[in-house]
C-alpha positions as CSV (number, residue, x, y, z in Angstrom):
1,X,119.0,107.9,74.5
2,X,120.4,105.9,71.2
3,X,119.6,107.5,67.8
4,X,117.7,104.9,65.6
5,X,117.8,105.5,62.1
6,X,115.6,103.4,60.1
7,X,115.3,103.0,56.4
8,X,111.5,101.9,55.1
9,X,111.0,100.7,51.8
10,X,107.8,99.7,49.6
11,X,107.5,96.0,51.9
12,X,106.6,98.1,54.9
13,X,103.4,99.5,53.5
14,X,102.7,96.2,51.0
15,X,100.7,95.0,54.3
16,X,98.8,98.1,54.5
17,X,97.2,97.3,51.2
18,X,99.6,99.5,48.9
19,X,100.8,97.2,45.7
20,X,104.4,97.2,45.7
21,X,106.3,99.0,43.0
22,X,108.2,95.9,41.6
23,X,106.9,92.1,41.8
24,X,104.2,90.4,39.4
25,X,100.5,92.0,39.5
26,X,102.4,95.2,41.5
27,X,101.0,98.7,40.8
28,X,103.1,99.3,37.9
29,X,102.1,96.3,36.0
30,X,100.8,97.2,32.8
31,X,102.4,100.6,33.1
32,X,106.3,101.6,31.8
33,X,108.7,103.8,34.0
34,X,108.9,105.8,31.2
35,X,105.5,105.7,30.5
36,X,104.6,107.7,34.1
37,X,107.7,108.3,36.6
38,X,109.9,110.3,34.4
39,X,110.4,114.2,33.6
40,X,110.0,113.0,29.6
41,X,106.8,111.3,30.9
42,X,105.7,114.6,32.1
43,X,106.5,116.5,28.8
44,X,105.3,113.9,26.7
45,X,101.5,113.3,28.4
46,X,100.9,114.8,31.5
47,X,96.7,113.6,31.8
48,X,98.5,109.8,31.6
49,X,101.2,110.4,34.5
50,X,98.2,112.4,36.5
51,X,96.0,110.1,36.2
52,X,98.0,107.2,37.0
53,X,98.8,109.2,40.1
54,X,95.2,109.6,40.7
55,X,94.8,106.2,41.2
56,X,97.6,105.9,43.5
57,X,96.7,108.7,45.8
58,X,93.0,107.1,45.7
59,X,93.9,103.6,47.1
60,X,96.4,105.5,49.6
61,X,93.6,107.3,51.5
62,X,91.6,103.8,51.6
63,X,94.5,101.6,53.8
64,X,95.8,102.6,56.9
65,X,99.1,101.9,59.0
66,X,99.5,98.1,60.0
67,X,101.7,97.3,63.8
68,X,105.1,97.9,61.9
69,X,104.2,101.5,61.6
70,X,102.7,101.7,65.4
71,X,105.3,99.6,66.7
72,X,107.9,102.4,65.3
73,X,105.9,105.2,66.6
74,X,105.5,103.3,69.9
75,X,110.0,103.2,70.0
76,X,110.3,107.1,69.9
77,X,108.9,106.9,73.4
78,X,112.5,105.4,74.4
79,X,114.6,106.8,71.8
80,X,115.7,108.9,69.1
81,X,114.0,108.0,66.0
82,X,114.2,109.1,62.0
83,X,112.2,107.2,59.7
84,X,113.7,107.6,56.1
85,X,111.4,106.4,54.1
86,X,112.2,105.4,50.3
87,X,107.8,105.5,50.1
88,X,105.9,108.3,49.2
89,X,102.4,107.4,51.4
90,X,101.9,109.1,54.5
91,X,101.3,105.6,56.7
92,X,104.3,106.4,59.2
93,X,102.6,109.7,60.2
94,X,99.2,108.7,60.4
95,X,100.4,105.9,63.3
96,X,102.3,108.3,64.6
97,X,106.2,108.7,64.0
98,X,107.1,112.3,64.0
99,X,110.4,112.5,62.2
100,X,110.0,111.2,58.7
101,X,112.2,112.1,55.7
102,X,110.5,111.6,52.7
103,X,113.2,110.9,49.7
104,X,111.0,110.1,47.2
105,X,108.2,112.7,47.6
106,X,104.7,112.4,48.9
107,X,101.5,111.3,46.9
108,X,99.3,114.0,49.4
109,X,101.7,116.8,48.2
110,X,101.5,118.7,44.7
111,X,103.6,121.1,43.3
112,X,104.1,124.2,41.2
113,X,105.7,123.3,37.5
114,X,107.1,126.6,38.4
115,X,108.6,127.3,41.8
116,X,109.3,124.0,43.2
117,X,109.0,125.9,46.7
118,X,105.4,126.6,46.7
119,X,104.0,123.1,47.5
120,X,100.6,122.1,48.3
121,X,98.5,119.4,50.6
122,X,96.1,117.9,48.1
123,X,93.9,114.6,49.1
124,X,92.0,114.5,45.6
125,X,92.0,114.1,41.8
126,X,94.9,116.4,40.3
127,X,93.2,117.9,36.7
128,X,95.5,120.3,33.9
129,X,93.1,123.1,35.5
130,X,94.7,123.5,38.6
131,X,97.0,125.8,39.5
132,X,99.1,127.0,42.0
133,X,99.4,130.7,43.1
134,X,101.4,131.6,39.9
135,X,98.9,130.5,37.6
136,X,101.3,127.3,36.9
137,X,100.1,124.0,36.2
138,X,100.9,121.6,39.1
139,X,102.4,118.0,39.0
140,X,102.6,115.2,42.0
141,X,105.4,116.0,44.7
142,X,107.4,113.0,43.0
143,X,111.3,112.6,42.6
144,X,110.7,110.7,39.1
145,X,113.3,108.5,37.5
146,X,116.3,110.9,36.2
147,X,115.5,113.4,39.4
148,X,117.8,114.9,42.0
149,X,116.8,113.4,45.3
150,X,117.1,117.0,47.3
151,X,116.4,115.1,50.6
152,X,119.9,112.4,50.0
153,X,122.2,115.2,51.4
154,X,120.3,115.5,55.0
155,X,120.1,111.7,54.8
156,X,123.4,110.9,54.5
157,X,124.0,113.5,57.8
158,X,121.5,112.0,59.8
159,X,122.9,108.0,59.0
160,X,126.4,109.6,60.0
161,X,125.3,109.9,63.5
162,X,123.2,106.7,63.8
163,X,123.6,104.3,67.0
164,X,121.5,101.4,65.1
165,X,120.0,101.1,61.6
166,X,116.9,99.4,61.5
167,X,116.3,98.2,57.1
168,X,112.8,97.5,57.0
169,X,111.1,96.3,53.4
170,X,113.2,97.6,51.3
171,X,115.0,95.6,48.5
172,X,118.4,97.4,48.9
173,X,118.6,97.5,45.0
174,X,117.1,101.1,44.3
175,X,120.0,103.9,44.5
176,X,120.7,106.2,46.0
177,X,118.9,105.0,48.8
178,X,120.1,101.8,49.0
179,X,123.8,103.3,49.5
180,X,122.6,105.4,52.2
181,X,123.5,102.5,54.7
182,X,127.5,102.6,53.8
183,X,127.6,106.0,55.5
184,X,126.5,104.7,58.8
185,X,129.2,104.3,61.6
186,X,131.0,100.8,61.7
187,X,130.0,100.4,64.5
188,X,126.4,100.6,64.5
189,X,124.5,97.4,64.7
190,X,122.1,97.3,61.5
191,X,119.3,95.0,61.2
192,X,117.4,94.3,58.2
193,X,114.1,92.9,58.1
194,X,112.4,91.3,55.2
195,X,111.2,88.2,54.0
196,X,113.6,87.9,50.9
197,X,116.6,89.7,52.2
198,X,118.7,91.3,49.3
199,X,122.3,91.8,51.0
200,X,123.7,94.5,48.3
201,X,127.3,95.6,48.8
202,X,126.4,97.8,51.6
203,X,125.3,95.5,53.8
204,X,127.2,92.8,52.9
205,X,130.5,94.9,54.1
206,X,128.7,95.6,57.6
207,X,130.5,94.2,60.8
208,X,127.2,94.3,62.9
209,X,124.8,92.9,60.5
210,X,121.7,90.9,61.7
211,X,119.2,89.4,58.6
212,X,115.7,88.9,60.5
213,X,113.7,87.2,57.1
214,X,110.5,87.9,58.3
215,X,108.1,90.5,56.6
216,X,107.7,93.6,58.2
217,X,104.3,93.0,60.8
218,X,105.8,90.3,62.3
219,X,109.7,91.5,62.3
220,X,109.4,94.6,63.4
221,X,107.8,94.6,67.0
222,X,110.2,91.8,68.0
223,X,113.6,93.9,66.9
224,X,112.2,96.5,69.1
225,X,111.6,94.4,71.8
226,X,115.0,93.3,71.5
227,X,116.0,96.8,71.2
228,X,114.9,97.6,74.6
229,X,116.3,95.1,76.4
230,X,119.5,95.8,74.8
231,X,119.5,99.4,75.6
């Protein structure tokens, strides 16, 4: 059974309904990084950044998963599959996929200001009232801008060992994540799906490299059908 390693970025869930985080009329239009996705953000005016996280966690419990998310659920049936995923909605596990690495957080998680360990499932409005066990205010389970991404480490150990990388959405120009493919074995085919392909260094260096420019509902489901008849 192959290990499949793929890597989802903000395109995969753009046809779910979720505004992308860069691109005219995205969700961040209208709102500086530094206004709401930083640690100073945080300190500075913590009703703007939970409220703007409000919103977020709002429209994500009114979409659902589109095929690309069932289609990868559907190939862990025939093979080893980890779904990193550079988006913090919960879309691959609602269709399905049962090994997902979050490196950016998750907009359904919250989390003590301070323990970072006690973390909570929350589906509604976060206020300055709440509070976790402690009696601490809680923020959004977010790596903001400026943030150690505790979840690069196992990453980089699972891309190690990876037998094909599937790139899905992503616009390979947000790091770390978008190194993450340079630790994956020369050998392993990588395929990259998106309808404006970015080829950063990583993947411009790869030996097995195949560009499908085709957005993520329509890409997806025939890789894996290629997939299978390839192994």
């Amino acid at each position: 059974m192959a290990k499949i390693v793929v890597l989802t970025g903000a395109g995969m869930s753009a046809e779910s309904g979720l505004q992308t985080f860069r691109g005219t009329g995205g969700l961040w239009e209208g709102h500086r990084v530094e206004d709401v996705a930083t640690p100073q953000a945080w300190q500075r005016q913590p009703e703007v950044v939970q409220r703007f996280y409000n919103e977020r966690r709002r429209q994500l419990l009114s979409v659902s998963p589109n095929t690309a998310h069932y289609a990868l659920a559907d190939l862990q049936l025939h093979h080893q599959v980890l779904i990193i995923t550079q988006n913090v909605d919960d879309l691959h596990e609602r269709a399905g996929s049962k090994d997902v690495m979050h490196l950016h957080g998750e907009l359904l998680k919250v989390r003590s200001t301070r323990d970072e360990s006690l973390i909570y499932a929350w589906d509604k409005d976060l206020t300055m009232d709440d509070r976790c066990d402690l009696g601490s205010i809680l923020r959004p389970h977010i790596v903001w801008f400026g943030e150690y991404v505790p979840m690069l480490e196992p990453a980089i150990q699972e891309m190690q060992s990876a037998d094909v990388v599937l790139v899905i959405g992503s616009s390979m120009q947000v790091y770390p994540a978008a190194s993450l493919v340079a630790f994956a074995p020369a050998g392993a085919d990588i395929y990259y799906i998106d309808p404006y392909p970015s080829l950063n260094h990583e993947l411009r260096v790869r030996p097995h490299l195949h560009v499908v420019e085709m957005k993520a509902t329509e890409g997806v489901p025939q890789v894996i059908e290629k997939l299978k008849v390839k192994m």
